[in-house]
C-alpha positions in Angstrom: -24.9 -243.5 -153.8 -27.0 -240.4 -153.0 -29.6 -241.6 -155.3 -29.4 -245.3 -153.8 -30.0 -243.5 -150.1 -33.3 -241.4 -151.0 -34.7 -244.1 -152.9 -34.3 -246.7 -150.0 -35.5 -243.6 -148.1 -39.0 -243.3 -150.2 -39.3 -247.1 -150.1 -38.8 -247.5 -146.0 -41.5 -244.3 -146.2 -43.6 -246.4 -148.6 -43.6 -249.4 -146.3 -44.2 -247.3 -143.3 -47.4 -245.9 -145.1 -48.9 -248.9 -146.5 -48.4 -250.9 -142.7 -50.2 -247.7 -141.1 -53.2 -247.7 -143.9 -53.6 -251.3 -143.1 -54.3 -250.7 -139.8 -56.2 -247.9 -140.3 -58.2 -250.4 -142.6 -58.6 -252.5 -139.9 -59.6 -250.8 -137.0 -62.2 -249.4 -139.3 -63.8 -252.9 -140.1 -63.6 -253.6 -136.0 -65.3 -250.3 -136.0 -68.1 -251.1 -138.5 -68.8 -254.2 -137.0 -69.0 -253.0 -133.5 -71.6 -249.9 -134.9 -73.8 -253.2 -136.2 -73.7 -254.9 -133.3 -74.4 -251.6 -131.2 -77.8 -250.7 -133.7 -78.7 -254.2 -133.5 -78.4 -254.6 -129.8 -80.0 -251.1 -130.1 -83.4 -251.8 -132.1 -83.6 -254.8 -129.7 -83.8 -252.7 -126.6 -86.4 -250.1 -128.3 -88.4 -252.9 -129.7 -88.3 -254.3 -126.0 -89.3 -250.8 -124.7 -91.9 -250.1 -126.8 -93.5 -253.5 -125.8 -93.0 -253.1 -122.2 -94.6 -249.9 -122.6 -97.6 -250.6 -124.3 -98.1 -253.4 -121.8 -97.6 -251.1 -118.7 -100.0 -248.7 -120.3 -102.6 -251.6 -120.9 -102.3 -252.9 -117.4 -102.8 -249.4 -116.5 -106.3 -248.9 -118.2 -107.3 -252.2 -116.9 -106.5 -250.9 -113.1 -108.4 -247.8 -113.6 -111.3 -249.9 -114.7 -111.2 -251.8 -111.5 -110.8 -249.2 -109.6 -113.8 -247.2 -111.4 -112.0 -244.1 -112.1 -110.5 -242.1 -115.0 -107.0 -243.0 -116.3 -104.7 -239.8 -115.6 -101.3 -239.7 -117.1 -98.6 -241.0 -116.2 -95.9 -238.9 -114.1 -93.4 -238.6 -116.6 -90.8 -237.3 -113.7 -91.6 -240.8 -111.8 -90.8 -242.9 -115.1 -87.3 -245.0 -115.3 -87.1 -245.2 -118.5 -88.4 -242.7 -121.6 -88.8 -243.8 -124.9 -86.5 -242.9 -127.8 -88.3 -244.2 -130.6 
């Protein structure tokens, strides 16, 4: 009987181990998928940054043109957003 009682032992262990690497298994596929979604949504947003910058920099020129004057820099400390990229 002893031999009967570790055995069922080991195989209730067994069990326990293979139901806790399958969710291990799964929560890293929900993981993986959420990381591409995230660098997707990520490249999105710099893409949209850099245009919106590039754009604010080109109306920029065009304003110091109208007014006749030099273009200065930007004030970085005013700016909402920095760029990452």
């Amino acid at each position: 009987m002893d031999g009967d009682a570790a055995a069922e032992m080991l195989e209730r262990r067994w069990f326990a181990a293979f139901k806790a690497a399958s969710g291990a298994r799964a929560e890293c596929e929900a993981l993986i998928e959420a990381m591409i979604t995230a660098e997707a949504a990520w490249a999105e947003a710099r893409d949209r940054l850099a245009n919106l910058e590039s754009l604010r920099d080109a109306l920029g020129e065009e304003l110091a043109e109208l007014d006749g004057r030099p273009l200065s820099a930007p004030d970085v400390s005013r700016r909402a957003v920095c760029s990452a990229a």
